[in-house]
C-alpha positions in Angstrom: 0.0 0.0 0.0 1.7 3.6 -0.6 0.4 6.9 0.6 -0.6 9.4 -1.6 1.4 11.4 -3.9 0.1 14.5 -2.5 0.2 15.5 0.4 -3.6 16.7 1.1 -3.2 17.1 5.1 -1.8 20.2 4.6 -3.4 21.7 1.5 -5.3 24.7 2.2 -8.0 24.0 -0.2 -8.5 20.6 1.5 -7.7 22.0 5.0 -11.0 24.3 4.1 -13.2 20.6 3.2 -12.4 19.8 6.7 -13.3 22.5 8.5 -16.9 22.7 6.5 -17.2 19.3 7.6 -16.5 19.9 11.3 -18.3 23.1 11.2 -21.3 21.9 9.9 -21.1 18.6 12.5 -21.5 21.3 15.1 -23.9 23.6 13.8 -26.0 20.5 13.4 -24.9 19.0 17.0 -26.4 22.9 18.3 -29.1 23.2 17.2 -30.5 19.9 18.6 -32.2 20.2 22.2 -33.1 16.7 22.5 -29.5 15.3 23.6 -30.5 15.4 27.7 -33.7 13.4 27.0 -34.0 9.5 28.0 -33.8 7.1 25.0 -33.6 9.6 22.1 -31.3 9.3 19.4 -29.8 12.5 17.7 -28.3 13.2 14.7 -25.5 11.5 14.1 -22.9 11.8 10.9 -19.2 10.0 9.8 -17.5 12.1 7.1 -14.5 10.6 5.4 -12.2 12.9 3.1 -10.5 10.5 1.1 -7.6 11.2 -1.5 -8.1 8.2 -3.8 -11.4 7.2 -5.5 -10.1 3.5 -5.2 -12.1 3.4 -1.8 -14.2 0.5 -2.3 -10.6 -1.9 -1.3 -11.6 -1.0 2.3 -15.4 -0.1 2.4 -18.4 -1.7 1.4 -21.6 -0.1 0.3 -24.8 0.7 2.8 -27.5 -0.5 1.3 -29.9 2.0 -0.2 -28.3 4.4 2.2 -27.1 7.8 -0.3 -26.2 11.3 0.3 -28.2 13.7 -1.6 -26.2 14.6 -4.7 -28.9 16.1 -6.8 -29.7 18.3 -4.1 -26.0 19.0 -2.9 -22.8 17.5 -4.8 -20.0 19.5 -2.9 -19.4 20.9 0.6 -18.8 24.4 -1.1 -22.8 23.8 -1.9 -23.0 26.4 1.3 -27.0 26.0 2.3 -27.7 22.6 -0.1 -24.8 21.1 2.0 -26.3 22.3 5.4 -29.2 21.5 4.5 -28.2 17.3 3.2 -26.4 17.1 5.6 -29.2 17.6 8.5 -31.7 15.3 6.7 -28.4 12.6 6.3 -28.2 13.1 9.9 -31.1 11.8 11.3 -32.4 9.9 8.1 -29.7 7.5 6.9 -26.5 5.2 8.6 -23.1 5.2 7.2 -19.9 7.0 6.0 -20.2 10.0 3.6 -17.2 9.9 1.3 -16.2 13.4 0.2 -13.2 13.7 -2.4 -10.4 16.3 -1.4 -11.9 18.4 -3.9 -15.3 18.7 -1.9 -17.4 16.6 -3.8 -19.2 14.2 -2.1 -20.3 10.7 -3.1 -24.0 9.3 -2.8 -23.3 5.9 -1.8 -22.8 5.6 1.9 -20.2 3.1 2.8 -19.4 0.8 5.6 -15.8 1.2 6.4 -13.9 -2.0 7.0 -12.4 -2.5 10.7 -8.8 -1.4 10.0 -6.6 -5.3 9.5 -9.0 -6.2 6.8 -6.4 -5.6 4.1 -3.1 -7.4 4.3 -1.1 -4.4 4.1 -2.9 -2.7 6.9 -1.6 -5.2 9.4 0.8 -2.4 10.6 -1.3 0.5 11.2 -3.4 -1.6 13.8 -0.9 -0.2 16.4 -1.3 3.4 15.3 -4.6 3.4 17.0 -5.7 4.0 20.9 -9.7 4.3 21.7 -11.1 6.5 24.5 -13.7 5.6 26.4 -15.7 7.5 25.3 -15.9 6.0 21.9 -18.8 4.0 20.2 -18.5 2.9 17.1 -18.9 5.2 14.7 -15.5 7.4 16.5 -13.8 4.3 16.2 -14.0 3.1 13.0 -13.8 6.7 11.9 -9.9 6.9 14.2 -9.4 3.4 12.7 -10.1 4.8 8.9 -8.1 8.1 9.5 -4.8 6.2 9.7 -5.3 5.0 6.5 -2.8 6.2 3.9 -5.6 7.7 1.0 -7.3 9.1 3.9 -6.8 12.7 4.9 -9.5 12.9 7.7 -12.5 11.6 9.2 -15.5 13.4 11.2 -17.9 12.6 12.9 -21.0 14.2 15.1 -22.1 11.7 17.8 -25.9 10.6 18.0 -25.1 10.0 21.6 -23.8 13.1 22.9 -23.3 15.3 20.0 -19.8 15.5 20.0 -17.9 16.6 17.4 -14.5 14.8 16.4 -12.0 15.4 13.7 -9.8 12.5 13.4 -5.9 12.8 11.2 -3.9 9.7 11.5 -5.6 7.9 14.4 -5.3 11.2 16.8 -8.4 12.8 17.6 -8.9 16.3 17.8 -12.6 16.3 19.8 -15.8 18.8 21.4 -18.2 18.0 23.7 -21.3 19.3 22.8 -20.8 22.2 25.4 -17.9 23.8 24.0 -18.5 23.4 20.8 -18.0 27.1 18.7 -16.1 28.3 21.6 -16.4 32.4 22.3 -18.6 32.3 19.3 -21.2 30.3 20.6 -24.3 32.1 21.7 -25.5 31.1 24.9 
């Protein structure tokens, strides 16, 4: 397996997919009340922002699960992408694959546990859960130490935490601290 031939982590125009991910994760984990309540599920989403459209060698489609591409093909869609990505949130289960360019794929995708593929046998070790895990955060730390992976994000259904992970570290925000000074109370 060989990494990519660009390097995408730092790329501005790819650092900027990222953040639209994690900043719409957040606005979508804020503006949801129901968190505190007994047996309710939240929205919950698991971005992946892959380098290499050859993704299918480690994830498997999910079902009739899709993203809404004729309503929003790109993260630089502004509202459209907002807007998918709320209904995505609370209607369908899987990984969203978005290309380092922004555009996003309509199949959702199961990613395989990380070991699947011979040549992964040596990242298992680049990994260490939390506790406070479930499984969406750890297949998405799992899939982020993948070489044609530059990142993975995910809101928690749970909690509605907001995680960005880069080569198995995770970079995370409880619900309450989520936008930071910005945040209106």
């Amino acid at each position: 397996m060989s990494g990519l031939a660009i390097q995408y982590g730092d790329h501005e125009r790819v650092c900027e997919v990222v953040d639209r991910l994690t900043y719409c994760a957040e606005g979508i984990s804020v503006s949801f009340d129901g968190y505190e309540e007994p047996h309710v599920k939240g929205p919950g989403l698991y971005f992946a922002v892959i380098g290499d459209s050859d993704y299918g060698a480690y994830a498997d489609p999910m079902g009739d699960n899709r993203w809404p591409r004729d309503d929003c093909a790109s993260v630089f869609d502004e509202d459209a992408f907002a807007a998918a990505a709320e209904s995505v949130s609370v209607e369908q289960d899987g990984g969203v694959v978005v290309a380092v360019d922004g555009e996003i794929e309509s199949q959702m995708v199961r990613f395989r546990d990380l070991g699947t593929r011979d040549a992964e046998t040596d990242l298992v070790d680049d990994v260490s859960y939390e506790p406070w895990m479930g499984s969406r955060h750890m297949s998405a730390i799992e899939t982020s130490v993948r070489p044609e992976v530059v990142a993975t994000v995910t809101l928690s259904e749970e909690s509605g935490r907001v995680s960005v992970f880069r080569d198995g570290e995770a970079d995370s925000a409880q619900r309450e601290a989520i936008g930071g000074r910005w945040r209106v109370a």
